[in-house]
DRENLO-17854 format. One record per residue: residue in one letter; z, y, x of N, C-alpha, C in turn. Coordinates in pm, whole numbers. Example, Ala and Ser with C-alpha at 12.3 -4.5 7.8 and 13.67 -1.06 7.14 Angstrom:
// DRENLO-17854
- A, 780, -569, 1319, 780, -450, 1230, 780, -330, 1320 .
- S, 708, -225, 1285, 714, -106, 1367, 787, 3, 1290 .
END
This chain:
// DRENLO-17854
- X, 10377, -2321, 2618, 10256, -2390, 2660, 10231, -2506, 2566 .
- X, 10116, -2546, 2513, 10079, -2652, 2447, 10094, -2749, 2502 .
- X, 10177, -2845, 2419, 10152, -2972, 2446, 9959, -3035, 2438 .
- X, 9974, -3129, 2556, 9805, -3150, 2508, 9796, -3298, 2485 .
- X, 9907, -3391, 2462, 9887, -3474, 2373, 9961, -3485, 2265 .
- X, 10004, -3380, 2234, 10025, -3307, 2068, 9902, -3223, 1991 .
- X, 9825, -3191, 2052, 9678, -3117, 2024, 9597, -3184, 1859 .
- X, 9646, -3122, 1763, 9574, -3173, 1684, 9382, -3220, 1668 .
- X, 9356, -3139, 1768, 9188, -3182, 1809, 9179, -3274, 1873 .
- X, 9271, -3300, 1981, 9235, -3388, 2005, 9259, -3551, 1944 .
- X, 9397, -3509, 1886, 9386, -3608, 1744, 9277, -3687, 1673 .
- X, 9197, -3549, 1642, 9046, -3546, 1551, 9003, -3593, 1619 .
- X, 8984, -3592, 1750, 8870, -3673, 1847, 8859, -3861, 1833 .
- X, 9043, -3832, 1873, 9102, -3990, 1919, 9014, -4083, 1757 .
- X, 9087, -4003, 1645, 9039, -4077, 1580, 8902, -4103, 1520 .
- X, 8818, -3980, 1548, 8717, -3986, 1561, 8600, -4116, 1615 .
- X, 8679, -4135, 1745, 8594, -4252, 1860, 8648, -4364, 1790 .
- X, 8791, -4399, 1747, 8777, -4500, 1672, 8775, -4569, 1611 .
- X, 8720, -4432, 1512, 8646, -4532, 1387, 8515, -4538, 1397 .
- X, 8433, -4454, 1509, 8322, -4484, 1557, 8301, -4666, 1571 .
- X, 8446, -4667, 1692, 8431, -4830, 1739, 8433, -4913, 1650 .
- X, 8514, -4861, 1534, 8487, -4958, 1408, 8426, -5050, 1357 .
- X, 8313, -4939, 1303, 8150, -4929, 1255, 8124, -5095, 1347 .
- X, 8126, -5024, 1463, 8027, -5080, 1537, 8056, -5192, 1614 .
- X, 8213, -5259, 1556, 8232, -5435, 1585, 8185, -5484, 1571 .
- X, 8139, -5444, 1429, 8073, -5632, 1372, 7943, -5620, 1382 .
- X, 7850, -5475, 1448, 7722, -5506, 1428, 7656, -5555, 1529 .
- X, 7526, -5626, 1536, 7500, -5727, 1641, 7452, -5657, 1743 .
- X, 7400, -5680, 1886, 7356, -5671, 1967, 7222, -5627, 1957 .
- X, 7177, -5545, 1978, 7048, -5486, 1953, 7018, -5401, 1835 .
- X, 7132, -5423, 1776, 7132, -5348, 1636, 7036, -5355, 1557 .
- X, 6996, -5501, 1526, 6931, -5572, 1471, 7008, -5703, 1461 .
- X, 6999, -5763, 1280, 7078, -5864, 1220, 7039, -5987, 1343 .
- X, 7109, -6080, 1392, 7026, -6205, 1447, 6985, -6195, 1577 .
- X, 7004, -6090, 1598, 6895, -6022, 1731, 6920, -6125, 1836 .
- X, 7107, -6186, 1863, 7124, -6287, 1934, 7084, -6381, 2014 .
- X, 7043, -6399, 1830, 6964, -6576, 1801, 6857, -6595, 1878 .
- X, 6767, -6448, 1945, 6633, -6474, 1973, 6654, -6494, 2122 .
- X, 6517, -6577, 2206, 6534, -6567, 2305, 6545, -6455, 2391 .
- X, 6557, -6489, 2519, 6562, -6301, 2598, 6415, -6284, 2596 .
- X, 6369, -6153, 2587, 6248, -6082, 2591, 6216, -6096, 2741 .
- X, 6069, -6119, 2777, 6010, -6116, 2865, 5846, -6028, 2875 .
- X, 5851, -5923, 2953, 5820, -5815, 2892, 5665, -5848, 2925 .
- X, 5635, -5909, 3017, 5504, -6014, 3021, 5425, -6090, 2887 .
- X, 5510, -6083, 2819, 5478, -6127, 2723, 5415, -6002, 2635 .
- X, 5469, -5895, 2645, 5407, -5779, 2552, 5322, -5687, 2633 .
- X, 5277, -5722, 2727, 5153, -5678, 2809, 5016, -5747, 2814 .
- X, 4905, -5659, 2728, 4801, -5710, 2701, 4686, -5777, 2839 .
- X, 4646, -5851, 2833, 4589, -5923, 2990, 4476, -5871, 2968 .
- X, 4489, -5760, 3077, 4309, -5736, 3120, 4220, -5810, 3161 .
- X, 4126, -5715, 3146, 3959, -5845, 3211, 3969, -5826, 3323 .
- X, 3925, -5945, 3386, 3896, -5948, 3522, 3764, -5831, 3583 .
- X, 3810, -5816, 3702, 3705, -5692, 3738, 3557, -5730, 3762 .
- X, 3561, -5878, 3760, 3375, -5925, 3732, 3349, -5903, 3600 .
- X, 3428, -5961, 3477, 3397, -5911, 3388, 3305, -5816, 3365 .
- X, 3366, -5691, 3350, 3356, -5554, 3377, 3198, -5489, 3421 .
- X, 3130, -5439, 3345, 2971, -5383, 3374, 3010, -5346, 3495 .
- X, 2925, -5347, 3631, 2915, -5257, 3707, 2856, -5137, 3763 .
- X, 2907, -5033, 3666, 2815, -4912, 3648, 2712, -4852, 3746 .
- X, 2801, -4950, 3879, 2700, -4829, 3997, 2585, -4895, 4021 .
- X, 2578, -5038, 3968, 2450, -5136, 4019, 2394, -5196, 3937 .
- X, 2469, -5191, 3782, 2404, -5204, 3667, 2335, -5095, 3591 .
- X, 2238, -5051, 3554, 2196, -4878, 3544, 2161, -4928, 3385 .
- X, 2119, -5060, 3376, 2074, -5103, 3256, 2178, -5091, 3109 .
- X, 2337, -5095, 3177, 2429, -5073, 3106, 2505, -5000, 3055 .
- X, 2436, -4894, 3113, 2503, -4759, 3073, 2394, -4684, 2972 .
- X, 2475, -4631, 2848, 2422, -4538, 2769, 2305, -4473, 2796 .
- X, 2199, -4464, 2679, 2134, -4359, 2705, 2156, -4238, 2700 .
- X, 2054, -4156, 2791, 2094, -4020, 2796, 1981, -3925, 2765 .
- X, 1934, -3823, 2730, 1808, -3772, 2744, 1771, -3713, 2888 .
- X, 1659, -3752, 2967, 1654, -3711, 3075, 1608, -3547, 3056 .
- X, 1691, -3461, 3116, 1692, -3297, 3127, 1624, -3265, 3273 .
- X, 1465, -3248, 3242, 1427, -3193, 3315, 1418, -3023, 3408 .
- X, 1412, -3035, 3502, 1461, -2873, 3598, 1371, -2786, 3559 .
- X, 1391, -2651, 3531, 1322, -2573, 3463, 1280, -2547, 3662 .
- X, 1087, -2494, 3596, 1039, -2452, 3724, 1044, -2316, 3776 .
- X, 1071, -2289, 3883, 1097, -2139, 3906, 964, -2118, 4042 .
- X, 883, -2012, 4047, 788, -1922, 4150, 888, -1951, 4268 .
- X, 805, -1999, 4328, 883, -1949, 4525, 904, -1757, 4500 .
- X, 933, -1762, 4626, 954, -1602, 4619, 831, -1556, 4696 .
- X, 796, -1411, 4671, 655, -1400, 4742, 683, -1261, 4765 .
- X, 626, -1261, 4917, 630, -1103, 4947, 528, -1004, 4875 .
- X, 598, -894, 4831, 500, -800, 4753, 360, -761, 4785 .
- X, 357, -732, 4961, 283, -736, 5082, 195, -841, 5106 .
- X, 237, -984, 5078, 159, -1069, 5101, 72, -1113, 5010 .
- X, 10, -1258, 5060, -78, -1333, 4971, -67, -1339, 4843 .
- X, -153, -1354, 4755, -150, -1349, 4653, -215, -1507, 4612 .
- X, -172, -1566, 4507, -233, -1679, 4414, -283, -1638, 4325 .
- X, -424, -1759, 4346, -549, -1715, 4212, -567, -1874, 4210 .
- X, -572, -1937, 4062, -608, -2062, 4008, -711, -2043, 3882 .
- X, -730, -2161, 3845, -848, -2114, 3744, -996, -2150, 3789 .
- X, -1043, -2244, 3731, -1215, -2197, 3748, -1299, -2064, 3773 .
- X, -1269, -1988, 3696, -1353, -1866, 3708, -1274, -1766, 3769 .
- X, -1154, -1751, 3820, -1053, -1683, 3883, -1139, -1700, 4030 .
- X, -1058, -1846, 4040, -1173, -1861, 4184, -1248, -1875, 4235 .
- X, -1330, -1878, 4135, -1510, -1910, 4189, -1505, -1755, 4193 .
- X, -1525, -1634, 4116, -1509, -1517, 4100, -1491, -1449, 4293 .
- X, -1372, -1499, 4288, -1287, -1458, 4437, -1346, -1488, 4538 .
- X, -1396, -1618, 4590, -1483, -1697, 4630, -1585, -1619, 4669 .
- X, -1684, -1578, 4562, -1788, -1478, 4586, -1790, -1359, 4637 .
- X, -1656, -1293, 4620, -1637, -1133, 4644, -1643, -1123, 4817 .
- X, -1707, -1108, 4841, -1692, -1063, 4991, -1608, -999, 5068 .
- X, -1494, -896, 4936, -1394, -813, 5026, -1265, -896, 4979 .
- X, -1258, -1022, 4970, -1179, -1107, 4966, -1099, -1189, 5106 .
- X, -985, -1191, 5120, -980, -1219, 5240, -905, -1382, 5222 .
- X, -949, -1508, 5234, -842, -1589, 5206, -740, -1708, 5307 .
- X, -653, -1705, 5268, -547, -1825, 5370, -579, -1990, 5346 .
- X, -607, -1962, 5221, -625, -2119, 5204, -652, -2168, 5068 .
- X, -764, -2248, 5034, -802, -2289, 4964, -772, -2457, 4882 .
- X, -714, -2474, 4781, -656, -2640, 4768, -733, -2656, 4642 .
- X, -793, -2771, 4606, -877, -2806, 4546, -886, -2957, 4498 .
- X, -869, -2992, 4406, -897, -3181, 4371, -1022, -3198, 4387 .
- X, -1045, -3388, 4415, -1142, -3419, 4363, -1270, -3396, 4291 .
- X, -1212, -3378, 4183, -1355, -3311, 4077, -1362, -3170, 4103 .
- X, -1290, -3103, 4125, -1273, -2952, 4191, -1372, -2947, 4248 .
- X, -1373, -2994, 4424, -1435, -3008, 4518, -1603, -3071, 4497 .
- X, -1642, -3139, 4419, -1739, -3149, 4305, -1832, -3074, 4265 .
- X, -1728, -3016, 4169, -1743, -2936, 4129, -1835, -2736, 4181 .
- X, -1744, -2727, 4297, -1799, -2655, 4431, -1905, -2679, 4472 .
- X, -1958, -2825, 4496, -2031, -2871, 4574, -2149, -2801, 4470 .
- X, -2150, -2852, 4345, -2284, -2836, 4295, -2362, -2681, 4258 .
- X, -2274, -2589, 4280, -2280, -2455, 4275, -2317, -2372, 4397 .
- X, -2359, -2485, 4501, -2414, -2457, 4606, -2365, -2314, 4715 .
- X, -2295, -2211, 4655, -2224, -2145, 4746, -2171, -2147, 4851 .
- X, -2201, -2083, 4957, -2129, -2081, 5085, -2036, -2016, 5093 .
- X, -1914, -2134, 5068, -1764, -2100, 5101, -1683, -2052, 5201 .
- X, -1624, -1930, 5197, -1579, -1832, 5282, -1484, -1933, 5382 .
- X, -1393, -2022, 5309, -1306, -2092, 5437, -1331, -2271, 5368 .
- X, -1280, -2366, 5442, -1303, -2490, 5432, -1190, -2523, 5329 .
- X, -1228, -2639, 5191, -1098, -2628, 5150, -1057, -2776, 5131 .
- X, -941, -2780, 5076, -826, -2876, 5131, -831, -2968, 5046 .
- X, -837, -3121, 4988, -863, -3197, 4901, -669, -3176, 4890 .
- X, -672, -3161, 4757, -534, -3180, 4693, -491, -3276, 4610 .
- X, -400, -3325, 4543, -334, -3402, 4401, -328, -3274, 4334 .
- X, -354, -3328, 4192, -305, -3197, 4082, -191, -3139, 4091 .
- X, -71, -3248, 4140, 75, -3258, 4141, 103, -3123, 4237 .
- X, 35, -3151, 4331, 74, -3047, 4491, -5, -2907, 4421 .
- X, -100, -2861, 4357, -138, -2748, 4247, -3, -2724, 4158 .
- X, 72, -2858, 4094, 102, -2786, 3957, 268, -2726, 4014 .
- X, 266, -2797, 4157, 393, -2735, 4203, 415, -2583, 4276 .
- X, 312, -2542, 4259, 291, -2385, 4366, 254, -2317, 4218 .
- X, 221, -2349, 4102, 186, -2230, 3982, 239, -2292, 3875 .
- X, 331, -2379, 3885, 426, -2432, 3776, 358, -2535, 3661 .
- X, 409, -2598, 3593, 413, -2736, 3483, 299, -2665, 3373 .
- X, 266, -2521, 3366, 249, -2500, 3221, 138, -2424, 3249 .
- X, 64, -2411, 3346, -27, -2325, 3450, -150, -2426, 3398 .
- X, -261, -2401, 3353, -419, -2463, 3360, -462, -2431, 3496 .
- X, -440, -2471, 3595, -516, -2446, 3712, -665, -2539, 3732 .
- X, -706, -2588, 3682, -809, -2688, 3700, -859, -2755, 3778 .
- X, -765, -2762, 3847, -767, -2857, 4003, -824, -2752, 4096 .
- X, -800, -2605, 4122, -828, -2515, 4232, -738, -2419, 4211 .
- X, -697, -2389, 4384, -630, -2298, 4375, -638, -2207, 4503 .
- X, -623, -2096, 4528, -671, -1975, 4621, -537, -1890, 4634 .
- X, -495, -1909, 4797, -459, -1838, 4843, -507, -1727, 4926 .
- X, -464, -1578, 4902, -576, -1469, 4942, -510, -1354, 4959 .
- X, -589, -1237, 5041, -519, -1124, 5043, -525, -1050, 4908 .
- X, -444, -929, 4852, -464, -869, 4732, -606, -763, 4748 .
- X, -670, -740, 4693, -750, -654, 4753, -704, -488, 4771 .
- X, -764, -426, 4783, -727, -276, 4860, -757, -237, 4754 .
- X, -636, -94, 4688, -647, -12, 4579, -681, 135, 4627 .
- X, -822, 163, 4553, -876, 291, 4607, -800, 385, 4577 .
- X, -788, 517, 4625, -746, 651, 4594, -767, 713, 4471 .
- X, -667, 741, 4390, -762, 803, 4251, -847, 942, 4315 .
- X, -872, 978, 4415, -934, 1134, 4445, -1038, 1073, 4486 .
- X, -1111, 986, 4534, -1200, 939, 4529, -1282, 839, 4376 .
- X, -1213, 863, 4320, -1304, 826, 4207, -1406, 922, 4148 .
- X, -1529, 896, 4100, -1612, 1006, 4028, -1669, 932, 3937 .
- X, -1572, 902, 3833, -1647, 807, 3711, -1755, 912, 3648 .
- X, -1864, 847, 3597, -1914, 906, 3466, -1911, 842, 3336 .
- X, -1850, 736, 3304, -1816, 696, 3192, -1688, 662, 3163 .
- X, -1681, 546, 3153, -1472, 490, 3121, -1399, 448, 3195 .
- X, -1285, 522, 3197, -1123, 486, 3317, -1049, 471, 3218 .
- X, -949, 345, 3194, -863, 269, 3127, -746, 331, 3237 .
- X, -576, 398, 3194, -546, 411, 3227, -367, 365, 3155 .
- X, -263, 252, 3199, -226, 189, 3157, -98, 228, 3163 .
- X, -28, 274, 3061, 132, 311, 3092, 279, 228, 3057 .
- X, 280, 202, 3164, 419, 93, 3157, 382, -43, 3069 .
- X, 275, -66, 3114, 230, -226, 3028, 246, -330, 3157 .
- X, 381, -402, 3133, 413, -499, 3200, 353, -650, 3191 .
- X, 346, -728, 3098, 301, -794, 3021, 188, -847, 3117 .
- X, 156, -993, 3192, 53, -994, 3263, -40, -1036, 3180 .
- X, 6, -1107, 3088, -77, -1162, 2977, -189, -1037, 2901 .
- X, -131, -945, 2886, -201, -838, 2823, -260, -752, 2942 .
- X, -203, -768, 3056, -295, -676, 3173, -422, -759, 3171 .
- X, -406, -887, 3237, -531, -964, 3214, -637, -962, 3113 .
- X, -587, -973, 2999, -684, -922, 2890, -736, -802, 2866 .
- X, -642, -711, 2877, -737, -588, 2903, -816, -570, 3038 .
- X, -817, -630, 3150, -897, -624, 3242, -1022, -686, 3220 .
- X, -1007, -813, 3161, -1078, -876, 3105, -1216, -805, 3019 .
- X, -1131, -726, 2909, -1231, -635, 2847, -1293, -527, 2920 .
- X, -1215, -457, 2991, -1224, -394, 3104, -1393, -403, 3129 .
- X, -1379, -495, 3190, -1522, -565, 3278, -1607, -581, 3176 .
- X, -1591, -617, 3016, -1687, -627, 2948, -1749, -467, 2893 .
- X, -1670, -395, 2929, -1704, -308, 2866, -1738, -198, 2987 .
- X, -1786, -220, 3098, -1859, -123, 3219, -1720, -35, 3220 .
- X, -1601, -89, 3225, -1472, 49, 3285, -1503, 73, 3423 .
- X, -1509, 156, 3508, -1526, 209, 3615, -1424, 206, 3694 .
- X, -1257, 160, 3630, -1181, 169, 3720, -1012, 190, 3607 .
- X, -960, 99, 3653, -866, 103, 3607, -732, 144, 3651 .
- X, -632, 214, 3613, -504, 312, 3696, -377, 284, 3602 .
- X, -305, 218, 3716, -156, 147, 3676, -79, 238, 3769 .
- X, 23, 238, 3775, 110, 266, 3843, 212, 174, 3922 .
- X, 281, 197, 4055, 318, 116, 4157, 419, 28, 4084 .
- X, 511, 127, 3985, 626, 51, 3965, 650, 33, 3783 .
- X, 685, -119, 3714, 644, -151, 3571, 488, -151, 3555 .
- X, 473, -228, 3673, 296, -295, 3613, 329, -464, 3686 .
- X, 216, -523, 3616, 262, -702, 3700, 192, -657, 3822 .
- X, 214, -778, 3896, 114, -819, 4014, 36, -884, 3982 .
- X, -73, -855, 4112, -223, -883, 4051, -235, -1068, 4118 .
- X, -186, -1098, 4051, -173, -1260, 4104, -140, -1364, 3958 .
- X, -165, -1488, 4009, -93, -1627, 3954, -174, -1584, 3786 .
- X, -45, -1558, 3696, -107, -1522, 3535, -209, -1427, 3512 .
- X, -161, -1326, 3565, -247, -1198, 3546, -449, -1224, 3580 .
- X, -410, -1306, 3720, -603, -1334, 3734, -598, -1410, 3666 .
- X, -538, -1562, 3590, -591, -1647, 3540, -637, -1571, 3418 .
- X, -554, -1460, 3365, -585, -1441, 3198, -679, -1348, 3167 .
- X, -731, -1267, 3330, -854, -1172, 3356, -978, -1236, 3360 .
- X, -925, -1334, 3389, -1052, -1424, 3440, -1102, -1395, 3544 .
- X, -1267, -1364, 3527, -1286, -1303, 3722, -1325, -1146, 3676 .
- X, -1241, -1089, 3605, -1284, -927, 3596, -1219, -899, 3680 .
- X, -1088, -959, 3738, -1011, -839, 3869, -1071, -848, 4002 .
- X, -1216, -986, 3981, -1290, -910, 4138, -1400, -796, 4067 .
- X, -1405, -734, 3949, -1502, -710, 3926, -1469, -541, 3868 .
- X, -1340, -500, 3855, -1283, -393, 3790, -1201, -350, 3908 .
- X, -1197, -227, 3938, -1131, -174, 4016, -980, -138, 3974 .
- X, -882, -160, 4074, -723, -130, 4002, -698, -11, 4094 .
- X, -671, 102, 4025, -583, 227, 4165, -482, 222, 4095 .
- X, -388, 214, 4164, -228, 217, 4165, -181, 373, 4232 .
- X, -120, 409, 4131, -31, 521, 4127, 95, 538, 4129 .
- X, 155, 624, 4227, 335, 656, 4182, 398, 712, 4076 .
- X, 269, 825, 4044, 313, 892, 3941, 191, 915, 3823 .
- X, 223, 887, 3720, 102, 846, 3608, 97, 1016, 3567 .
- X, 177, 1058, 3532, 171, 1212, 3484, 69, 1314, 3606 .
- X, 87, 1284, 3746, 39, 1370, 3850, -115, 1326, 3847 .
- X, -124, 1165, 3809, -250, 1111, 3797, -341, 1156, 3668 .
- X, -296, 1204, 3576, -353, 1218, 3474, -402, 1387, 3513 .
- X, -344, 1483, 3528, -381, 1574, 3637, -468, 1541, 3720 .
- X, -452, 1463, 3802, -581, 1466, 3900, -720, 1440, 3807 .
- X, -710, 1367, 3694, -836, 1317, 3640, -882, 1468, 3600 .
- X, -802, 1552, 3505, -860, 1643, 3484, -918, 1715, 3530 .
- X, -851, 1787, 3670, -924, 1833, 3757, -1037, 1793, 3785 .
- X, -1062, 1699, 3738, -1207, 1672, 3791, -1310, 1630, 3616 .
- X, -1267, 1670, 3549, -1317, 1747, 3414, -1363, 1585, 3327 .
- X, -1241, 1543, 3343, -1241, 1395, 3275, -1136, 1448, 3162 .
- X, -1187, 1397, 3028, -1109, 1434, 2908, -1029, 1293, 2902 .
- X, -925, 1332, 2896, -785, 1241, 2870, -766, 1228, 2744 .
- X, -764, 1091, 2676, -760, 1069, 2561, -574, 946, 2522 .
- X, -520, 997, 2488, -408, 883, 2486, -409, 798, 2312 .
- X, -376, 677, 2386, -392, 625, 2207, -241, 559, 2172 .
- X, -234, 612, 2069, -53, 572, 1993, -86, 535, 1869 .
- X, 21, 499, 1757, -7, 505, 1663, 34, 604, 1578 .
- X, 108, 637, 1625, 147, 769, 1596, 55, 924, 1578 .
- X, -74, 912, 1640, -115, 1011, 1677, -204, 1077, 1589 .
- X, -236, 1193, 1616, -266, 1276, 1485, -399, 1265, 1431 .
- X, -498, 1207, 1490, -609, 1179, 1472, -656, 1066, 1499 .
- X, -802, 1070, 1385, -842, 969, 1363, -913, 905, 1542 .
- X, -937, 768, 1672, -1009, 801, 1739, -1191, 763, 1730 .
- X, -1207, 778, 1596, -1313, 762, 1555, -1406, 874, 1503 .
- X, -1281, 987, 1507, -1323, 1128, 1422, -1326, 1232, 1589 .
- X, -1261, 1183, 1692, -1215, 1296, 1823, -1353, 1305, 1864 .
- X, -1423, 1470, 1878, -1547, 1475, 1970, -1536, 1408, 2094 .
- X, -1533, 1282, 2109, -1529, 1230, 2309, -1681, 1247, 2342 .
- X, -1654, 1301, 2457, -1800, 1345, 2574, -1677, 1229, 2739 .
- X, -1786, 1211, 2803, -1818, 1137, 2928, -1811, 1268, 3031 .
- X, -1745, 1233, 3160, -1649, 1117, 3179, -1536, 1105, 3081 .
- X, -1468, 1026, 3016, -1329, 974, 2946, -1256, 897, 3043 .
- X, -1123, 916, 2987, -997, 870, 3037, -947, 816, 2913 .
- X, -920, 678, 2897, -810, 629, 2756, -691, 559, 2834 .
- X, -579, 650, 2723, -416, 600, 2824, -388, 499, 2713 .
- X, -353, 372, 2739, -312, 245, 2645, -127, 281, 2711 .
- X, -72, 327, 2555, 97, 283, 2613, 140, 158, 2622 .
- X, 284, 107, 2626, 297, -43, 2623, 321, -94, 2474 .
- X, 308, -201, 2439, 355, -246, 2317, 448, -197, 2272 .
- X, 527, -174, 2135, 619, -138, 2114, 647, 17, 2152 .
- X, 634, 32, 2248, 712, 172, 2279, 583, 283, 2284 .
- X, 478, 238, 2287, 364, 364, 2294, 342, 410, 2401 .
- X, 327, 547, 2406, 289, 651, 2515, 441, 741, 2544 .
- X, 467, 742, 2651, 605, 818, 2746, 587, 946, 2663 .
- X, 686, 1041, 2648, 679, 1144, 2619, 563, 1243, 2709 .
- X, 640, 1263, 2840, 542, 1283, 2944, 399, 1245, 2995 .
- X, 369, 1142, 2957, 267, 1068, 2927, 177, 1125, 2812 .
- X, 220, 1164, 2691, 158, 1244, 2568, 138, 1375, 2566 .
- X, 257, 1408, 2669, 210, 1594, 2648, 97, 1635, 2760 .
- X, 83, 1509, 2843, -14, 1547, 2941, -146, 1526, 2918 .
- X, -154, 1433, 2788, -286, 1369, 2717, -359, 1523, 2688 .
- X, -540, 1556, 2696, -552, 1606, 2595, -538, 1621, 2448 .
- X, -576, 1483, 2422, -576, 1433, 2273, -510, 1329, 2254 .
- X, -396, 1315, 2132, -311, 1139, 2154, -397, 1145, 2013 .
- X, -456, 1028, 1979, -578, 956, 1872, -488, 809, 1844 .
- X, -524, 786, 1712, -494, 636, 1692, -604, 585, 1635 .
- X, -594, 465, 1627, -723, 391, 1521, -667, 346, 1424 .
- X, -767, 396, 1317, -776, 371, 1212, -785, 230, 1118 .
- X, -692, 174, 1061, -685, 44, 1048, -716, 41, 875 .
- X, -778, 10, 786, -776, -31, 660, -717, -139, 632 .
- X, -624, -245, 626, -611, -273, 624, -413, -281, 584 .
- X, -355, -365, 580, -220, -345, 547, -154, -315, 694 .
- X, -168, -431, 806, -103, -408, 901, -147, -274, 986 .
- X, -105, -182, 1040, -160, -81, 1080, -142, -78, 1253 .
- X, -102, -186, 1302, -78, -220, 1450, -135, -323, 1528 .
- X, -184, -346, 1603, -236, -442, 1686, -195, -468, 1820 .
- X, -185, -601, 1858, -162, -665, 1989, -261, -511, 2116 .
- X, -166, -503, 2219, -203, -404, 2304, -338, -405, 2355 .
- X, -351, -569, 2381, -545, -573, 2462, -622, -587, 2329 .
- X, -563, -611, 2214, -668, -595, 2106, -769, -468, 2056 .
- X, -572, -392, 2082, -596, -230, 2035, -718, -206, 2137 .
- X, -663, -202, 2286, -762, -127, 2368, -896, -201, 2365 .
- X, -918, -327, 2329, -1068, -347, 2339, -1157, -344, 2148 .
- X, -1072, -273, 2097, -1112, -190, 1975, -1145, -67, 2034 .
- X, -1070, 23, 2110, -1071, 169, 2129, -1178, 161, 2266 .
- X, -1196, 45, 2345, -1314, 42, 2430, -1470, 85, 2310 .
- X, -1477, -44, 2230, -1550, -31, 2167, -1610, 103, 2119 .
- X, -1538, 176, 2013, -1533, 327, 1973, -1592, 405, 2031 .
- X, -1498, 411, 2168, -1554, 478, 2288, -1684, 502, 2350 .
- X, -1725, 375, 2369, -1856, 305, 2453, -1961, 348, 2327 .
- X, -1937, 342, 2174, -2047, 351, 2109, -2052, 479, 2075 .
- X, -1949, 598, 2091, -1963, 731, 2046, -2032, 829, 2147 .
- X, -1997, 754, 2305, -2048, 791, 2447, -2167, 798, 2424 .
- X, -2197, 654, 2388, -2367, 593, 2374, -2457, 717, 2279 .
- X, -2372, 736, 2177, -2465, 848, 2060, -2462, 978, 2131 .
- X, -2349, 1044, 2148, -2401, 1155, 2262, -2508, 1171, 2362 .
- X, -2498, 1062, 2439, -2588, 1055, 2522, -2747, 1053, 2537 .
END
């Protein structure tokens, strides 16, 4: 058995520690030369003295002292509105338009100052009594970016006739998957300038006939008829049957619509921007026609196109006739 204070390691140790202790006789206290000499540390002394808490801005009651910030205003969002229900119409000529229509039904009428004025001197007998408003209480029901002109009309939508009851003898605008209220409005718009007899959207990917859409129609949507359809392909069928030539316009399409024999009644199908006419939509066309552009760009904004191809239309009708 080992001796274990014969253990040469631990030898190595013993002498190890002391010559450690060696070293470390003569060196001073703190292990720093002098360190002695100094007084004792007082740790108060190496703690920086805060400000008093008056000092100190008081952020919650001083507002003046705090940084600027950019104020981030709330983006405005539409209440929610039943599909079924009322509809909003703003605008001068939206609602004077509405106003007049007799098969108009309305909830309520809000109106400023000069609005109300305005009414007065146009002498019309107003369907319901209306409400003196602030612009503010307007710009909050049709949003920050809305021209309402100090009037605004709440109303029923009006009633969309049957396409089997239609018997145009001149022009039906018939609109495929054009969402865009901005461009529905405008083409309704032209619509009305141009004697359309009736215009045919379908139930689902068309706007509602409210808020943008009348402001940008102006008052053609009391003045143009809308039939709403489920199915645009079954509808384009029904027109025929009743010996209306279906004309679809693309750019794509093989003819000039300046060169197509059109005879009355007509049907023109406007596709949506970008995407044109549905497949289904084209094979059901008699004729898919484009217009003819000289020019470099060979495309046009959707209510441009169609109140070019109104034009065409209306003046080739006219020479037949």
């Amino acid at each position: 058995m080992r001796n274990r204070d014969n253990d040469p390691r631990k030898s190595r140790l013993k002498g190890g520690f002391a010559r450690r202790d060696a070293r470390n006789e003569n060196r001073p206290p703190h292990g720093r030369p002098g360190a002695d000499d100094r007084p004792p540390r007082r740790d108060h002394e190496f703690k920086q003295e805060r400000p008093k808490q008056d000092s100190r801005p008081d952020f919650k009651r001083d507002r003046s002292s705090r940084p600027d910030r950019p104020f981030k205003k709330k983006a405005w969002r539409p209440q929610a509105r039943d599909p079924n229900g009322p509809v909003i119409l703003y605008g001068w000529h939206s609602v004077k338009a509405a106003l007049e229509n007799p098969a108009r039904r309305f909830h309520r009428l809000l109106a400023t100052e000069n609005a109300l004025h305005r009414l007065s001197e146009t002498g019309m007998t107003l369907p319901i009594t209306p409400k003196l408003a602030k612009p503010e209480e307007i710009e909050a029901l049709v949003g920050p970016d809305a021209v309402h002109q100090g009037i605004l009309a709440e109303a029923d939508p009006l009633a969309s006739p049957d396409i089997d009851d239609l018997e145009p003898r001149g022009l039906v605008l018939v609109l495929d998957h054009i969402t865009d209220p901005h461009n529905v409005g405008a083409i309704l718009r032209s619509a009305a300038a141009f004697a359309v007899e009736a215009v045919i959207i379908t139930s689902r990917h068309s706007p509602e006939q409210t808020g943008v859409l009348a402001k940008a129609a102006s008052a053609a949507l009391e003045h143009v008829p809308i039939v709403t359809v489920p199915n645009l392909a079954r509808a384009l069928g029904a027109l025929q049957d009743k010996n209306i030539f279906v004309v679809g316009l693309d750019s794509s399409g093989e003819a000039d619509l300046a060169t197509v024999p059109l005879r009355a009644p007509l049907a023109l199908v406007i596709g949506a921007e970008g995407k044109g006419l549905r497949q289904l939509t084209r094979t059901t066309c008699d004729v898919v026609a484009r217009i003819a552009l000289p020019g470099v760009i060979k495309s046009l904004n959707v209510s441009n196109a169609t109140a070019l191809a109104l034009y065409v239309a209306s003046e080739r009708i006219k020479a037949i006739q």
